[in-house]
C-alpha distance (Angstrom), angle and dihedral (degrees) to the residues before:
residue distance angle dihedral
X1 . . .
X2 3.71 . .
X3 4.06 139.6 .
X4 3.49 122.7 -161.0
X5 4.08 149.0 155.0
X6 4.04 117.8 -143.1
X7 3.93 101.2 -162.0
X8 3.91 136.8 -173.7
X9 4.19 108.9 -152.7
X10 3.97 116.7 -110.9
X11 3.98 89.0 -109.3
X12 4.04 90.6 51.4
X13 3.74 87.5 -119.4
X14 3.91 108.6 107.7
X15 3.90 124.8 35.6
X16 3.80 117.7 -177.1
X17 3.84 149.3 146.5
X18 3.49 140.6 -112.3
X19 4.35 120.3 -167.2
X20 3.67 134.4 176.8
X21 4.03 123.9 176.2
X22 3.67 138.8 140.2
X23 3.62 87.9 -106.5
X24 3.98 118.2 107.5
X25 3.68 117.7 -113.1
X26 4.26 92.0 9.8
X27 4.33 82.3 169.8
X28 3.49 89.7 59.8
X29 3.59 107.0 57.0
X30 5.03 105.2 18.1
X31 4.11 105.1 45.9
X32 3.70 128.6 74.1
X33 3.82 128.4 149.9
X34 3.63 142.6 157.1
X35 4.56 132.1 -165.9
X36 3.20 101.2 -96.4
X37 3.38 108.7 2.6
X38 3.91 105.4 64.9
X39 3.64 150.0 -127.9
X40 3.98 145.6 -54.4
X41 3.75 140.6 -165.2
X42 3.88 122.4 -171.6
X43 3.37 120.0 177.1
X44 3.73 144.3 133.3
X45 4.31 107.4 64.0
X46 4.37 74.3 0.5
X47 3.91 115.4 -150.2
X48 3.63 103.1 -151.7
X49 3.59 95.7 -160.3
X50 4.04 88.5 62.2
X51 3.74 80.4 82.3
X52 3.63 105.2 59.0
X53 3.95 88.6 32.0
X54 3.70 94.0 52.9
X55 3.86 103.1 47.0
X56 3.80 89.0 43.7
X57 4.07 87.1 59.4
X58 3.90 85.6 45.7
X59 3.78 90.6 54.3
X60 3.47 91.7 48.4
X61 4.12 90.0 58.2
X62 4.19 99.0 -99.5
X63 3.55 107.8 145.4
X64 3.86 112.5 -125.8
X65 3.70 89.6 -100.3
X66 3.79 91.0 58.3
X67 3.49 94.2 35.1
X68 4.30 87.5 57.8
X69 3.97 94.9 35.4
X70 4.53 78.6 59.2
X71 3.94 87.9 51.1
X72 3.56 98.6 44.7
X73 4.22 88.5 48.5
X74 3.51 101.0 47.3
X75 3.75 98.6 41.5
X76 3.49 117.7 82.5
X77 4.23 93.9 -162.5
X78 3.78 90.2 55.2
X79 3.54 91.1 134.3
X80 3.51 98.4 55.0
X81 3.85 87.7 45.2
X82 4.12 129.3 90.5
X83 3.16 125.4 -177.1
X84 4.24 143.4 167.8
X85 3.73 123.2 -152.3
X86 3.66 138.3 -178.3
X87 3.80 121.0 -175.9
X88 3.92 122.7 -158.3
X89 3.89 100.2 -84.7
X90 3.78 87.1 50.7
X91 3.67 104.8 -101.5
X92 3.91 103.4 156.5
X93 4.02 115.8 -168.4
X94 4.13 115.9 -179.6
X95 3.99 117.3 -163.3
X96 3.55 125.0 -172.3
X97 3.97 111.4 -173.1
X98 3.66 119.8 -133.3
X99 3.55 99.1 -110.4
X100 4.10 101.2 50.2
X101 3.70 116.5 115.3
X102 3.09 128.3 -86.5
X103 3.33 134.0 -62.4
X104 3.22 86.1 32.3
X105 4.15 126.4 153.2
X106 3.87 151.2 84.2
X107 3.27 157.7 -123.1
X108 3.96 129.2 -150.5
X109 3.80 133.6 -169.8
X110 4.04 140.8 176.0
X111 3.59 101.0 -39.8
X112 4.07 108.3 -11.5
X113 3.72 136.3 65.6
X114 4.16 124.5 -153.1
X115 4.01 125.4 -164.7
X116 3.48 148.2 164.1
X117 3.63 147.8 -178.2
X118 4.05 131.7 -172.0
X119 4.28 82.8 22.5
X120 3.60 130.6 161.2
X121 3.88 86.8 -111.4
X122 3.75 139.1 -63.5
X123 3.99 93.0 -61.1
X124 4.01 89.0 81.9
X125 3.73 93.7 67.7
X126 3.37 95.8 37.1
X127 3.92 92.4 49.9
X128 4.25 86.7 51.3
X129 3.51 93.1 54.6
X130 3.54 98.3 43.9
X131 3.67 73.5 53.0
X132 3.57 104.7 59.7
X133 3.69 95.2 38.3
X134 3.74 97.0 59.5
X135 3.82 89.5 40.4
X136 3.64 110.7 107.0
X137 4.13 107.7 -99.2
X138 3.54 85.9 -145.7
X139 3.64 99.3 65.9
X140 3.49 131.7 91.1
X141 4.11 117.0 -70.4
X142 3.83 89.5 -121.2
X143 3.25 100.5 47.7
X144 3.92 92.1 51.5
X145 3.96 90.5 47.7
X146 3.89 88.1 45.5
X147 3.76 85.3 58.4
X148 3.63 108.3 47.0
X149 3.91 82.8 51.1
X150 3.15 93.2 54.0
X151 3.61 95.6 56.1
X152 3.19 84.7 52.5
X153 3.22 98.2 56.8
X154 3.83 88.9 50.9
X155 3.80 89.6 53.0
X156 3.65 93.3 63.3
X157 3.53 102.3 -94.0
X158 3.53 126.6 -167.7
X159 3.95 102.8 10.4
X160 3.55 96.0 -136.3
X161 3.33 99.2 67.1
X162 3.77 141.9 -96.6
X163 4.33 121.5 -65.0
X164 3.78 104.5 136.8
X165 3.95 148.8 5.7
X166 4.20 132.1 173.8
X167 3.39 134.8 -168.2
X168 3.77 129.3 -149.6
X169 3.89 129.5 -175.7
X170 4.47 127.3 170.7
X171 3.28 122.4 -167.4
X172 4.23 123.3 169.4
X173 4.38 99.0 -91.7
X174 3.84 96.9 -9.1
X175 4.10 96.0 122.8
X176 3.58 125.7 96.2
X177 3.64 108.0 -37.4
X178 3.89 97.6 -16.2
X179 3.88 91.6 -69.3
X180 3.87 102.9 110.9
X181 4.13 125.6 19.4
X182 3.96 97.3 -115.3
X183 3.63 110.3 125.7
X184 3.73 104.2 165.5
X185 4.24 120.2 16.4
X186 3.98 108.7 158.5
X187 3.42 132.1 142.1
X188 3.74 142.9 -177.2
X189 3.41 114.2 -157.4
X190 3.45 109.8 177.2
X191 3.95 123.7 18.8
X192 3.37 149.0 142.3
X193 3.93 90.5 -144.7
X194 3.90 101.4 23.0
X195 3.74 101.2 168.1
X196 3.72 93.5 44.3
X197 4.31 86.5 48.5
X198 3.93 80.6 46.3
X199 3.84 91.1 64.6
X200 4.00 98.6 42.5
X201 3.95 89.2 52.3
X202 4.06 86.1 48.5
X203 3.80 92.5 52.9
X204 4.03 88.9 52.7
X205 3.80 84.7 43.8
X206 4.08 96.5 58.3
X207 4.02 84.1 42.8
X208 3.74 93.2 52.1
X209 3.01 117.4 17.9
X210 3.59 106.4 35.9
X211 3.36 123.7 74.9
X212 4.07 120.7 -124.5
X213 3.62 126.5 -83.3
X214 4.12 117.3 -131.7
X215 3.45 87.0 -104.5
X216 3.42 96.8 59.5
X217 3.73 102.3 46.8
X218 4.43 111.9 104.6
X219 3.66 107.0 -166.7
X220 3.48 123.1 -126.4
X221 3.61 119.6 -115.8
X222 3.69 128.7 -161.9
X223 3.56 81.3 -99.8
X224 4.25 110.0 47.0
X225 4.05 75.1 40.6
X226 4.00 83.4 66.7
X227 3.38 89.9 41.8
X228 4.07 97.0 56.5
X229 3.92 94.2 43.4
X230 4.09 85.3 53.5
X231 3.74 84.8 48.5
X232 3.96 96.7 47.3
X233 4.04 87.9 45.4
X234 4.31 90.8 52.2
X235 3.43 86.0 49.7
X236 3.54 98.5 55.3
X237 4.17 102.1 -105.4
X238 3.40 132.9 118.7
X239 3.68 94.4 -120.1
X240 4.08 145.6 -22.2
X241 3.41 95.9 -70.4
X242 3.72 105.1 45.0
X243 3.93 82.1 57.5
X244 3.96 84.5 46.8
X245 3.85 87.7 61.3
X246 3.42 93.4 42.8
X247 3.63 92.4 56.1
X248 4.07 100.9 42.2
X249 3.52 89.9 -123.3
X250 4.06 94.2 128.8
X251 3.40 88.9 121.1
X252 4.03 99.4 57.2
X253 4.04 97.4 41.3
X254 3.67 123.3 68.4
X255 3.79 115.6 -110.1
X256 4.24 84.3 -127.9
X257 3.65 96.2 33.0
X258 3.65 107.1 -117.3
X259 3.83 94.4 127.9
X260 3.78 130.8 30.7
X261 4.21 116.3 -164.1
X262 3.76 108.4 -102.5
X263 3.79 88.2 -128.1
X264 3.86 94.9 51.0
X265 3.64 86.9 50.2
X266 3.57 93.7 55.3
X267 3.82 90.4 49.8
X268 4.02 88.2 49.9
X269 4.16 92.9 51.8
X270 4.11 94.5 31.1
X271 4.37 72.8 56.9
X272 3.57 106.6 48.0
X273 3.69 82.8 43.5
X274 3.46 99.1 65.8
X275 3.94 97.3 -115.5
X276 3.60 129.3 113.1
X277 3.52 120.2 -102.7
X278 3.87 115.9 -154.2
X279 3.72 111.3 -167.1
């Protein structure tokens, strides 16, 4: 009743997950993944525990064939079960038990697994990994699961109808200011266009919650430094940074203030000029 593409990244740094269903809450219950480690999708009659169980084999050094051929032995409802795992060197393995509903099935290639059960037919896996394989490896993890799930989506994907869809992406010091490895955690719960939700909330996510690339980073002369501290004061703060905090954009402005995010700096001068800025 689920479709859904477990993924290591091209550089073998970031290994997420990316779920749709007409289920509510679908983040809740199919993704797992840990740095280093890997990634896991259960779905269809889901056993939760496969999550804990499987990553724990991963950690241990099974290979995600292994760690799948212990799941499938010491589960009694394997043939209800269906499940997508990639391990750290990018082994992907996709089972589909014999009793899931139909259509029901796989596909898996170098480093990423795609499945699906209750689907609109076989053309929604086979339009997510057409997906992922024309997606540009150089691109963020997220953005390539978000895609493949979207075509997906597009395909006809789960036959039901649409309710919810998550995304989750780990990558070694990528959380919230370094401290934690959680790249990517979104997920809509309840929607009439989940997937489609999925992508606004990942848009505010790279603004947010992801810090700025060297690219992106305008440094901040004596003068733009003026120029922020006249901002901060129109906008009731004491100075740039209080407004900063304010704002959650801690991750896009220098803690010293030698570079400003060239997207935060639009938002301050689309501001002061009396436009709305939508991130």
């Amino acid at each position: 009743m689920t479709f859904s593409i477990v993924a290591r990244s091209a550089d073998g740094e970031s290994w997420g997950v990316a779920v749709a269903s007409k289920f509510l809450a679908v983040g809740s219950a199919v993704p797992a993944a840990v740095a280093q480690v890997g990634a896991i999708a259960t779905q269809a009659d889901a056993n939760v525990a496969w999550k804990g169980i499987a990553l724990a084999h991963l950690d241990e050094g099974a290979t995600a064939g292994v760690a799948v051929q212990r799941l499938l032995e010491e589960d009694a409802g394997r043939d209800h079960r269906q499940v997508g795992l990639v391990d750290v060197d990018g082994e992907a393995v996709s089972h589909t038990g014999s009793a899931c509903l139909p259509w029901a099935g796989g596909v898996t290639g170098d480093g990423y697994a795609i499945q699906g059960n209750v689907l609109a037919g076989e053309d929604v896996v086979i339009a997510m990994q057409a997906a992922w394989d024309t997606s540009d490896d150089d691109a963020p993890l997220g953005r390539r699961l978000l895609a493949a799930l979207t075509a997906g989506d597009d395909a006809g994907g789960d036959r039901r109808g649409r309710q919810s869809a998550a995304l989750l992406v780990v990558r070694e010091g990528a959380g919230y200011g370094g401290r934690d490895d959680i790249a990517v955690d979104l997920r809509v719960d309840d929607h009439d266009d989940p997937v489609t939700e999925l992508a606004r909330l990942l848009d505010l996510s790279d603004l947010y919650l992801t810090a700025s690339t060297e690219e992106e980073k305008v440094p901040v002369t004596a003068e733009l430094a003026e120029e922020l501290a006249r901002f901060a004061r129109a906008q009731g703060q004491h100075d740039f940074h209080a407004w900063v905090g304010t704002e959650n954009y801690e991750m896009r402005v220098a803690p010293d203030l030698t570079w400003i995010d060239e997207k935060v700096l639009d938002v301050v001068r689309t501001t002061a000029a009396g436009r709305v800025s939508a991130p």
